[in-house]
Every structure is written in structure tokens, then in C-alpha cells.
LUMGU-446178 format. One record per residue: residue in three letters; y, z, x of N, C-alpha, C in turn; residue number from 1. Coordinates in pm, whole numbers, plus 50000, padded with zeros to 5 digits. Example, Ala and Ser with C-alpha at 12.3 -4.5 7.8 and 13.67 -1.06 7.14 Angstrom:
BEGIN
NODE    r    n.Y    n.Z    n.X   ca.Y   ca.Z   ca.X    c.Y    c.Z    c.X    k
NODE  ALA  49431  50780  51319  49550  50780  51230  49670  50780  51320    1
NODE  SER  49775  50708  51285  49894  50714  51367  50003  50787  51290    2
//
This chain:
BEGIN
NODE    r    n.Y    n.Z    n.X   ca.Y   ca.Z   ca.X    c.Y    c.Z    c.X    k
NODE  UNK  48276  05658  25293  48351  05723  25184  48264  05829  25121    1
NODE  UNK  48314  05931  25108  48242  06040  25090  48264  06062  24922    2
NODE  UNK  48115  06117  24831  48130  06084  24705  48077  06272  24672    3
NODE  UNK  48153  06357  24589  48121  06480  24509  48018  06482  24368    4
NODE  UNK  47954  06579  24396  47859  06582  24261  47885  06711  24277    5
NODE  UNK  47903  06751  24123  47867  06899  24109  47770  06929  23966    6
NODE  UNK  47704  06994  24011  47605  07037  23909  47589  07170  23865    7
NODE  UNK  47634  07150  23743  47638  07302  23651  47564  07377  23669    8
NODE  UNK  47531  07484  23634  47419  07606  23662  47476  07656  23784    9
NODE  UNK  47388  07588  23882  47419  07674  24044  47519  07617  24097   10
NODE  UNK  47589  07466  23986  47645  07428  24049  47705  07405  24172   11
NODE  UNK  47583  07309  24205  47560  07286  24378  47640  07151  24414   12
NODE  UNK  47682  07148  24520  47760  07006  24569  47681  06945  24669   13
NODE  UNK  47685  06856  24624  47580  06740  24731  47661  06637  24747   14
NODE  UNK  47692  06622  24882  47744  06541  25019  47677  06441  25030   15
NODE  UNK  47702  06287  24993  47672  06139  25060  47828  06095  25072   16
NODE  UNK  47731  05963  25169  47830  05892  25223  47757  05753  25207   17
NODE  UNK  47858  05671  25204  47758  05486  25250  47722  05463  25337   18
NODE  UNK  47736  05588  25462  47669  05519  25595  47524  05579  25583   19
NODE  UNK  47525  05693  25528  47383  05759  25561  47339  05792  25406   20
NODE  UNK  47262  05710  25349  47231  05732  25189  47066  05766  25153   21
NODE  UNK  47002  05839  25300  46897  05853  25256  46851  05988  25200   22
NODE  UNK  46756  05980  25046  46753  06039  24977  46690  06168  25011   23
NODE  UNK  46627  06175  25086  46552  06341  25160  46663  06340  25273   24
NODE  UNK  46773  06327  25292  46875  06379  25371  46990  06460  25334   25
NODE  UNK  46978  06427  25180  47110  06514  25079  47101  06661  25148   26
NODE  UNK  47200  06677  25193  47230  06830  25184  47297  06910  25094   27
NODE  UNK  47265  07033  25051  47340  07139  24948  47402  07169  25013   28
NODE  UNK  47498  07251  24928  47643  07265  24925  47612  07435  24963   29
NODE  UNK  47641  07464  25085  47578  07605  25121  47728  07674  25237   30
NODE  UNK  47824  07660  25193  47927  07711  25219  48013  07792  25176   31
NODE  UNK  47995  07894  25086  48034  07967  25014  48048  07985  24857   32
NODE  UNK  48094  08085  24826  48155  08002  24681  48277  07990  24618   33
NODE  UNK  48323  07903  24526  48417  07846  24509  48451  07893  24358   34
NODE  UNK  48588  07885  24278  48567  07922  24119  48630  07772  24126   35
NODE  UNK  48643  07730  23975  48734  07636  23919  48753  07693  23752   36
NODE  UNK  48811  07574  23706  48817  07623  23552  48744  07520  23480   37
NODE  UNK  48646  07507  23386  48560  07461  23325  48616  07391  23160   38
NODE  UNK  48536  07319  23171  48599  07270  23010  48466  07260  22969   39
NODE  UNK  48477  07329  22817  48360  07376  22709  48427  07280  22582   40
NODE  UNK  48390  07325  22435  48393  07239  22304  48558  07286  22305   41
NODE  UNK  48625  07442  22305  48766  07461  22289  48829  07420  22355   42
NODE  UNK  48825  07450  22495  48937  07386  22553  48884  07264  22642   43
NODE  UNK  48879  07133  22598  48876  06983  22640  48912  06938  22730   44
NODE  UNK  48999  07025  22808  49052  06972  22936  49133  07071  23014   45
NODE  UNK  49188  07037  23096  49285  07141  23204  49372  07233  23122   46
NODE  UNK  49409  07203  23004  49512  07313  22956  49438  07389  22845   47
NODE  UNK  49516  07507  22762  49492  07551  22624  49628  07616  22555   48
NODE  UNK  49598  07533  22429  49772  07556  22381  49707  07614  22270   49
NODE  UNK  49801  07758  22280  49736  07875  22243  49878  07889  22096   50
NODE  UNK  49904  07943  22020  49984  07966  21894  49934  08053  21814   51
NODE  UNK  50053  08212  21781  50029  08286  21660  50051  08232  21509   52
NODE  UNK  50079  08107  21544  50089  08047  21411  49965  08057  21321   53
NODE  UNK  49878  08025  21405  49736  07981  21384  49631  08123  21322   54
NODE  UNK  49698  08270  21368  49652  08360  21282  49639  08398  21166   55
NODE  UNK  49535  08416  21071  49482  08480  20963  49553  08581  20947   56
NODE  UNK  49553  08678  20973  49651  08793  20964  49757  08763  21105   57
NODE  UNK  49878  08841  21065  49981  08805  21160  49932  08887  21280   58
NODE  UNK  49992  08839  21446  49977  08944  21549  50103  08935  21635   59
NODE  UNK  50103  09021  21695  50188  09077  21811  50158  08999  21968   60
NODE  UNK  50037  09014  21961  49972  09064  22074  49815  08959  22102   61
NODE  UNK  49747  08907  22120  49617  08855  22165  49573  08814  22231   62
NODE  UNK  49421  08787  22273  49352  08760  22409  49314  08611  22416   63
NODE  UNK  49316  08562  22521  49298  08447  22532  49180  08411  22626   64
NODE  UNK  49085  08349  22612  49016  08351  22685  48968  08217  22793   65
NODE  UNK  49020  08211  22922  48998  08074  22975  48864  08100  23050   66
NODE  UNK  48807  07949  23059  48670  07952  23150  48663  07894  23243   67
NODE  UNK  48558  08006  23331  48555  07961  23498  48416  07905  23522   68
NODE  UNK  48401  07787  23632  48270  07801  23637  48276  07829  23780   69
NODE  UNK  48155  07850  23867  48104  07888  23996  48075  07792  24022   70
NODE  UNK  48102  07734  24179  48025  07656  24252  47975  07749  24382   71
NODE  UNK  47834  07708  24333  47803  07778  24474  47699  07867  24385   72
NODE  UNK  47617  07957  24495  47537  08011  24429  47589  08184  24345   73
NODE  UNK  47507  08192  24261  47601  08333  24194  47531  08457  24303   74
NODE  UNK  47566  08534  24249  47593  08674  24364  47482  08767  24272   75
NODE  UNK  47433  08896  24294  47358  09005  24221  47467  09096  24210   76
NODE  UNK  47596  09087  24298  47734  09158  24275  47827  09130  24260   77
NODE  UNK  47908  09185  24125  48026  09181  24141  48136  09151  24199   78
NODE  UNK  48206  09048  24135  48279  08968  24280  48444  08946  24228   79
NODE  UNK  48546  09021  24332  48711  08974  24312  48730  08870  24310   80
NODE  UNK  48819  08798  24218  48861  08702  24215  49024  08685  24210   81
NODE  UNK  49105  08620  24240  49237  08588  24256  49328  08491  24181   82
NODE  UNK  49406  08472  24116  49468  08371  24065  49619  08374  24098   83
NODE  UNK  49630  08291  24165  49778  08207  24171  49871  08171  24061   84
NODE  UNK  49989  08172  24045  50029  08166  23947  50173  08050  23981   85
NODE  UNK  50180  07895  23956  50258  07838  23993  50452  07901  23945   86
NODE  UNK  50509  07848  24068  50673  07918  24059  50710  07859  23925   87
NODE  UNK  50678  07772  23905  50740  07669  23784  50671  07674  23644   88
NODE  UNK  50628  07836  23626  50574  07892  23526  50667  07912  23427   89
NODE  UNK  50637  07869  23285  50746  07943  23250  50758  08062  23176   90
NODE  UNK  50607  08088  23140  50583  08182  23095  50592  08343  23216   91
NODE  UNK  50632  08480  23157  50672  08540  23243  50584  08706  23226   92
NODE  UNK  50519  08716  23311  50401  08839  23345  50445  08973  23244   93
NODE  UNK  50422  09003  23194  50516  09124  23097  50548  09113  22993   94
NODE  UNK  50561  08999  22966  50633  08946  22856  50598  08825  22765   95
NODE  UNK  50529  08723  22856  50448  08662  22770  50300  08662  22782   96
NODE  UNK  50273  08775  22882  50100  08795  22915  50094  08847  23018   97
NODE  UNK  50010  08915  23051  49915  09008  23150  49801  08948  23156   98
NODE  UNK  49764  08948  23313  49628  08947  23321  49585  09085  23335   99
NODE  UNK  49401  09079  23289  49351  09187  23292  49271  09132  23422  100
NODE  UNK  49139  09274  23466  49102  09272  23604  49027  09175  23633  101
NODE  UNK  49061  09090  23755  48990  08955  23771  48874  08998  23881  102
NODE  UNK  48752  09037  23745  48643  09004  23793  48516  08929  23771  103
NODE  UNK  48449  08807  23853  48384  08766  23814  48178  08814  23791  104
NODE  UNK  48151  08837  23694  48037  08928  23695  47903  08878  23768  105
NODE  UNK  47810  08970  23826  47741  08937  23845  47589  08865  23801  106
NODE  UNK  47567  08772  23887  47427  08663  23820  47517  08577  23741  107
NODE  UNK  47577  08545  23740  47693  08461  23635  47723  08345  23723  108
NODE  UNK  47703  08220  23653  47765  08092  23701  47873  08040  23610  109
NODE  UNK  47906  08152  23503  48018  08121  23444  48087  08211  23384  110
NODE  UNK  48228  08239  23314  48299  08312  23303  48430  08321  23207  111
NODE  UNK  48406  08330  23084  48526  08356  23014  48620  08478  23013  112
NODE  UNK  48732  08446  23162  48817  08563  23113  48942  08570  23067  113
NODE  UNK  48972  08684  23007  49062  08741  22905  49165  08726  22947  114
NODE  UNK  49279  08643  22922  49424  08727  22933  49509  08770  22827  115
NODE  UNK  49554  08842  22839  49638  08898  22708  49792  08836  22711  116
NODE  UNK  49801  08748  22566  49966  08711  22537  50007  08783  22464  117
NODE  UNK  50132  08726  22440  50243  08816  22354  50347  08693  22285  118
NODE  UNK  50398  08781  22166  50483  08720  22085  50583  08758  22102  119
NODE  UNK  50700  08694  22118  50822  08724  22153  50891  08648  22065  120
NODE  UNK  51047  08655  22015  51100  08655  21906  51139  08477  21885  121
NODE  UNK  51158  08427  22001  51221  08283  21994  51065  08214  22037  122
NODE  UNK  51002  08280  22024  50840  08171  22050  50847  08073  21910  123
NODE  UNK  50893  08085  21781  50920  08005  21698  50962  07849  21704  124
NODE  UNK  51056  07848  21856  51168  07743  21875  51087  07695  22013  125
NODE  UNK  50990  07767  22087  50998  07701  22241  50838  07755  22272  126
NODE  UNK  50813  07669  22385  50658  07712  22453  50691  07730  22571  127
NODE  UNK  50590  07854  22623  50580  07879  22761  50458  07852  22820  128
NODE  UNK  50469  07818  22901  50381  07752  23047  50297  07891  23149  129
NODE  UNK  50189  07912  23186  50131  07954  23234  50038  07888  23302  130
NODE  UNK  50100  07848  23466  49998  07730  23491  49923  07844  23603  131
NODE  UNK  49825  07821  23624  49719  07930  23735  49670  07788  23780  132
NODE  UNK  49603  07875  23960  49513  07837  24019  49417  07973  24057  133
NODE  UNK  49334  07901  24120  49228  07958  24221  49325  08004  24339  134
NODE  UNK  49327  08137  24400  49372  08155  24519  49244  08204  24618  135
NODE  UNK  49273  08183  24757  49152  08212  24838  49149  08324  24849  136
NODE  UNK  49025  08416  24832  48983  08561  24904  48872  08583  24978  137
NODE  UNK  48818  08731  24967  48705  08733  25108  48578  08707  24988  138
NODE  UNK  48600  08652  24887  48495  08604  24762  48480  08457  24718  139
NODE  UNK  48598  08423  24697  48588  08257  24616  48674  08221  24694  140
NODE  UNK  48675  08117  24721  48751  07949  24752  48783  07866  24626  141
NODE  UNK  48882  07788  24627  48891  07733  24535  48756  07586  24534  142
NODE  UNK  48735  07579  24414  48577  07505  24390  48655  07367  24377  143
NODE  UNK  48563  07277  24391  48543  07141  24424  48565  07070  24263  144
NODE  UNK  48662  07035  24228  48644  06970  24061  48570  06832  24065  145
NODE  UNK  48535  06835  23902  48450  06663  23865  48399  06717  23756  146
NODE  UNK  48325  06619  23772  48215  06581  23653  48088  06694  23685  147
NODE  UNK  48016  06747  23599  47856  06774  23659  47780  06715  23553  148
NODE  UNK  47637  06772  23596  47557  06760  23484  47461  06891  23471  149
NODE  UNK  47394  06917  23361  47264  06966  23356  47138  07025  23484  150
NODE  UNK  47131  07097  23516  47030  07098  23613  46905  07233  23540  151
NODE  UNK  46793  07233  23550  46677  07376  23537  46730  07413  23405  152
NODE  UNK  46694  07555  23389  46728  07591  23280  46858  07589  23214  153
NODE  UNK  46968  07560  23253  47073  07579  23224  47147  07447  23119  154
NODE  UNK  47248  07521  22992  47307  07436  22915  47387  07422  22919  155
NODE  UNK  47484  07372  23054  47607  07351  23048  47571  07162  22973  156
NODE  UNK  47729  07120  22902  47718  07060  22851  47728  06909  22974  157
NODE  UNK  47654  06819  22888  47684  06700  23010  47724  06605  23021  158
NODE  UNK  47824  06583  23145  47955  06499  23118  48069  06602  23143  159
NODE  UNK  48093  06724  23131  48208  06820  23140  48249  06782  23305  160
NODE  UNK  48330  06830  23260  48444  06830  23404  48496  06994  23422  161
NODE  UNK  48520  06982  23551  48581  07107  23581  48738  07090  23659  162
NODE  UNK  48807  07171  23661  48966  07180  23730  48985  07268  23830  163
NODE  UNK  49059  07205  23892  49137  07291  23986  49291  07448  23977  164
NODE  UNK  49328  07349  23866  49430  07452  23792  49426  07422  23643  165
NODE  UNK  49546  07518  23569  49462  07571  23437  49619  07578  23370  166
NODE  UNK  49679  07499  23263  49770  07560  23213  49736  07623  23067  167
NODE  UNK  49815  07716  23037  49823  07775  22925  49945  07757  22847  168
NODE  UNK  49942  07720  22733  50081  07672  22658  50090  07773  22573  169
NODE  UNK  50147  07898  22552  50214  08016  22450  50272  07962  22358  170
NODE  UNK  50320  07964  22210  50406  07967  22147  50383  08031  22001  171
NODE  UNK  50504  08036  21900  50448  08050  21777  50442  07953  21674  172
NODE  UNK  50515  07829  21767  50509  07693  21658  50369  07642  21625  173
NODE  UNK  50368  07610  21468  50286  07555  21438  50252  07421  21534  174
NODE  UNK  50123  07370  21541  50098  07225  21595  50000  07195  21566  175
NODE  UNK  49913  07092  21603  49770  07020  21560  49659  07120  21669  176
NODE  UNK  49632  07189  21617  49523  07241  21783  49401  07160  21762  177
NODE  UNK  49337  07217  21905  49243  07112  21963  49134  07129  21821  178
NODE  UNK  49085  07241  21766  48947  07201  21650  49016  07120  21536  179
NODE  UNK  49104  07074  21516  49184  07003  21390  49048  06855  21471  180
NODE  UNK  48967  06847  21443  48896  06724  21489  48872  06604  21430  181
NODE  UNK  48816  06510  21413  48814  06360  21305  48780  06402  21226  182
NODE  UNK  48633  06457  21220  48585  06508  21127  48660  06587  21008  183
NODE  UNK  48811  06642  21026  48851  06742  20958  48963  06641  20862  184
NODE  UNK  49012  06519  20938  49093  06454  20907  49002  06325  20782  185
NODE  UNK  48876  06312  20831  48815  06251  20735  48810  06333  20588  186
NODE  UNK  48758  06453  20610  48759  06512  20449  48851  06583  20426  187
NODE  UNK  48963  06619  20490  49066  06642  20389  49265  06563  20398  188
NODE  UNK  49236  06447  20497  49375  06391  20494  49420  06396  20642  189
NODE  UNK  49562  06319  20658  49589  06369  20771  49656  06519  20810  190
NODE  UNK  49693  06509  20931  49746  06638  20957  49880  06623  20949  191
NODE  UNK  49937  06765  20897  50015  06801  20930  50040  07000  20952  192
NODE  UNK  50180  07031  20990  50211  07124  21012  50188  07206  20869  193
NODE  UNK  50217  07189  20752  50248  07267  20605  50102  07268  20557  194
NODE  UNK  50021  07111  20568  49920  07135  20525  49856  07230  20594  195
NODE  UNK  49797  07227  20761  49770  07360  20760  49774  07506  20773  196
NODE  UNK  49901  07516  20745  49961  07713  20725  49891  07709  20552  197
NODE  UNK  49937  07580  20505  49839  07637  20341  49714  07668  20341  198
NODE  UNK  49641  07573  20393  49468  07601  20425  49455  07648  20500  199
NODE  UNK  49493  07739  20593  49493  07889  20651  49545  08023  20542  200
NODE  UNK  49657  07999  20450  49649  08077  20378  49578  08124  20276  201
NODE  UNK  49522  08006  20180  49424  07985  20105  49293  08005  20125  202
NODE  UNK  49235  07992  20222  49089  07995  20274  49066  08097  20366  203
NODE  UNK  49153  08138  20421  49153  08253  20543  49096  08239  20647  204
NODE  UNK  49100  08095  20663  48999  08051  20845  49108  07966  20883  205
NODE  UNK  49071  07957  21042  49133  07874  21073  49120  07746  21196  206
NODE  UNK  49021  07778  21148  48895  07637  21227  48804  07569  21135  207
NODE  UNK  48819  07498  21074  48802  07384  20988  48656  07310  21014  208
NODE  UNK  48617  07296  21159  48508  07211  21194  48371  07202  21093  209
NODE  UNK  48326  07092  21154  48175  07093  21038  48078  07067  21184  210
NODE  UNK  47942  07138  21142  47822  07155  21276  47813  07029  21364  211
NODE  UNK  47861  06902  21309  47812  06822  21423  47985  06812  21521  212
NODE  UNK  48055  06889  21529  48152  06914  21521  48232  07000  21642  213
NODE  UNK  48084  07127  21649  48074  07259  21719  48158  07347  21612  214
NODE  UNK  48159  07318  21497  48136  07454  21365  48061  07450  21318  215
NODE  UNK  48107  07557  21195  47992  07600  21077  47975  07579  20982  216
NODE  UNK  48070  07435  20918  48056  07425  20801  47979  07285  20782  217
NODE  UNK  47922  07270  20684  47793  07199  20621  47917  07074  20512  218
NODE  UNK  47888  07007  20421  47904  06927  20332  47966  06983  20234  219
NODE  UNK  47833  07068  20180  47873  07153  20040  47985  07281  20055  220
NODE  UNK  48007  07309  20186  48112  07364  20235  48231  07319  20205  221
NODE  UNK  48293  07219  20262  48367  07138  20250  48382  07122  20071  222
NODE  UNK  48352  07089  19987  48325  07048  19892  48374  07173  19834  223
NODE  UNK  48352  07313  19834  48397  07431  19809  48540  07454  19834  224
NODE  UNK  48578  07439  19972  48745  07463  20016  48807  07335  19956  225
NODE  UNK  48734  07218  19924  48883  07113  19888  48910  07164  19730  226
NODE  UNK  48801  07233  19678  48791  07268  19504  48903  07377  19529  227
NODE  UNK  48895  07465  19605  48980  07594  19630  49147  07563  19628  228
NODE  UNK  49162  07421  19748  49241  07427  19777  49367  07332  19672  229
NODE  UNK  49247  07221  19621  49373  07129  19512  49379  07262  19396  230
NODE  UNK  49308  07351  19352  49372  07467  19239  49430  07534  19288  231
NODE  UNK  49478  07578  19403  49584  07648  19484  49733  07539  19456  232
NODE  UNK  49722  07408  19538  49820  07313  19482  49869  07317  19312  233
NODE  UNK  49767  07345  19277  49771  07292  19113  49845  07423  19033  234
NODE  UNK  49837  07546  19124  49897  07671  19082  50017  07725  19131  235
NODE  UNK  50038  07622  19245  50201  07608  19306  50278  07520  19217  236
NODE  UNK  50275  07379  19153  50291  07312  19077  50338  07397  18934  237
NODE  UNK  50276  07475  18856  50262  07500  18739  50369  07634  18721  238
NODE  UNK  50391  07729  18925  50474  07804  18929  50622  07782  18951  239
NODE  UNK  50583  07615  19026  50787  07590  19043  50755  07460  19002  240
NODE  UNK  50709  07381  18940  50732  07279  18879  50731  07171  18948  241
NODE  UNK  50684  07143  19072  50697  07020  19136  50578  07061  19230  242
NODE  UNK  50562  06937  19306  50414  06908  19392  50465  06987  19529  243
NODE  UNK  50345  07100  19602  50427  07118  19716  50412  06983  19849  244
NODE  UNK  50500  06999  19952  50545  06883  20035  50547  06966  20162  245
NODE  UNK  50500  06877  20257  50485  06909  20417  50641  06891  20486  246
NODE  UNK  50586  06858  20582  50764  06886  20674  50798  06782  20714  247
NODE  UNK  50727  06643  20648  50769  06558  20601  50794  06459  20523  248
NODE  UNK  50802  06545  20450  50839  06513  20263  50758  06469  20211  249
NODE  UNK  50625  06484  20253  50517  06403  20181  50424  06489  20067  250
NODE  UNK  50392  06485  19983  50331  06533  19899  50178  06582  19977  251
NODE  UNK  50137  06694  20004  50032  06770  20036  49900  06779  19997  252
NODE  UNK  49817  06670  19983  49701  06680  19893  49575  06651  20018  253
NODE  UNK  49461  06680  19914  49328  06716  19960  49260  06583  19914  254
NODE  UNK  49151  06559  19960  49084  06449  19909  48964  06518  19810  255
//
């Protein structure tokens, strides 16, 4: 039974089996190279559910950025890359996104690239689907997914996994996105949809996290936006006379 390792950086694949497990026999993974899609602190897994809800100022239009990693060794050149785009997409090239030019750069074992979405008028009511793969060219193969780890200089994180395909979820409905984390639910309540379009309006961010977290905010941080945010409540109150309420009837408060 044949067992995959992949290891970040050069992310190399090394081949055992139970018949032949001796340790100066491992061979590298010296067959070309391969892309996949990588999971970092934003996107946690195979998909990213992307929403203009979630903007500070309103948009039209924005970039999204998914990540690739390399298996195999990186190149000193510039290298085409290809993506497949499953029939049962539902998102539609023109209209809910463009890709821009798929290239992967050189000396690079990894790769955040851009695609550009769009807002369209009923994104309010519905999500679209953008599922990609890896397609084969005279450059990449589709890469080997798993687990890796750490290898030399390199900080990929350890324990990540990598994919084979990649969905993208469009919409403009509000929802819980992936940085809404424990941490965020410990100091200020649970989630909901109302609470945060308010603390996006009020504070003008819209990533909440604290450093042990993969953000930037500290304690006394925190301690600042909940002061901000119950006198924001307290000045909705005093303008229509009643407590404001989420979208499900619950009274909206901060701890």
C-alpha cells in the first residue's frame, strides 16, 4: 500500500510502500511539477466564501485571491498555468468573475492568485459557485493533495493540507465568514448577521481577530471597540426609542 507525503517548501513527494520501507531507499518525487490549492489562516479548507456584504465601503467589483502551492521543484522561469472550470459552475465568466493571467512566478513554491468578482443585482438572494481545478499543460500537472509539513527554511504552516479543486462561493448575503473566530465570539457575543453589518459600520473593519488568532488586535483593543460599540447602541436607543435587534429578534449587545 502505497503512502503520500508532501512537504511544503519544495514540496517534495516521497514514495513508500510496506514491502520495501528502507530508510536510505526513499525516493523524491522528481517527475515534474504539479500545482494544487493550499490552505493558509483565510481560507481553511477547499473552498472561500467570498461576500460584498462584508465591505467597509460599498463595491462593484473585487479581487479575490486563492492559493496555490507547487509540488515539485520551483523553476528560475516563469511558468503557464491552466485552470479548469467544473460544468456545474454556477457562477458565470463575465459576470460573476474573470480570471486574470494564470501565471505562476518564478522561484516561487507558492502563489496567491487574483481573480476578479462582481456584484450583480440578485447576489442579495443567492450564491454562485466557482468550482476550479488544475488542468494539465506543457508546465504543471495536477499536484498530489494531503497533509505536509515544514521542511529548511521555509514557513509553511504545519499540519496544512492542500486540494485538488477549489470552490469559490460569490454572493452579497451577509453570513458568518471564516475570521468571525472563538476568539471573537468570546469577547463580544454570539454571531449574528445585524450584529455584524453594525460592527462593520461602527468601527470600519471587518476582521475582528485578536494576534493569537492571525490578527491585530491586542486586549486593550478589544476593550476600545466594545466601549465604541455599546455608545453606538446607546445612541440608536435614545434616537428611536427602543434597543436595536438582529434578524432574530434578539436584542444586539456587546459584552
Amino acid at each position: 500500500m502505497k503512502k503520500l507525503l508532501i512537504y511544503s517548501g519544495l514540496a517534495m513527494l516521497i514514495m513508500t510502500t510496506t514491502q520495501a520501507c528502507k530508510k536510505n531507499q526513499l525516493p523524491l518525487y522528481e517527475e515534474g511539477s504539479g500545482l494544487t490549492f493550499d490552505q493558509t489562516l483565510d481560507v481553511p479548507a477547499d473552498s472561500l466564501n467570498y461576500t460584498f456584504a462584508l465591505n467597509v465601503v460599498p463595491k462593484t467589483k473585487d479581487t479575490v485571491y486563492i492559493p496555490l502551492l507547487l509540488t515539485g521543484w520551483p523553476s528560475d522561469q516563469e511558468r503557464q498555468f491552466v485552470l479548469e472550470v467544473d460544468p456545474m459552475s454556477t457562477a458565470k465568466a463575465g459576470v460573476h468573475y474573470d480570471f486574470t493571467p494564470m501565471k505562476f512566478p518564478a522561484n516561487k513554491v507558492s502563489h496567491l492568485y487574483p481573480i476578479i468578482v462582481y456584484k450583480t443585482e440578485n447576489m442579495d438572494k443567492q450564491v454562485y459557485q466557482l468550482k476550479i481545478a488544475i488542468a494539465t499543460n506543457e508546465s504543471f500537472s495536477k499536484g498530489a493533495a494531503g497533509r505536509y509539513i515544514k521542511i529548511d527554511s521555509y514557513t509553511f504552516p504545519v499540519g496544512a493540507t492542500s486540494y485538488n479543486s477549489f470552490k469559490l462561493n460569490i454572493t452579497s448575503k451577509m453570513s458568518m465568514p471564516a475570521t468571525w473566530t472563538s476568539d471573537i465570539t468570546y469577547y463580544f457575543g454570539a454571531y449574528s448577521n445585524a450584529k455584524l453589518a453594525f460592527m462593520i459600520e461602527v468601527l470600519g473593519i471587518n476582521d475582528f481577530r485578536t494576534v493569537p488568532y492571525g490578527g491585530k488586535f491586542i486586549y486593550a483593543d478589544i476593550l476600545n471597540m466594545t466601549q465604541k460599540l455599546n455608545d453606538a447602541l446607546n445612541a440608536f436607543e435614545d434616537k428611536y426609542g427602543y434597543r436595536k435587534k438582529d434578524e432574530n429578534n434578539q436584542e444586539i449587545i456587546f459584552r
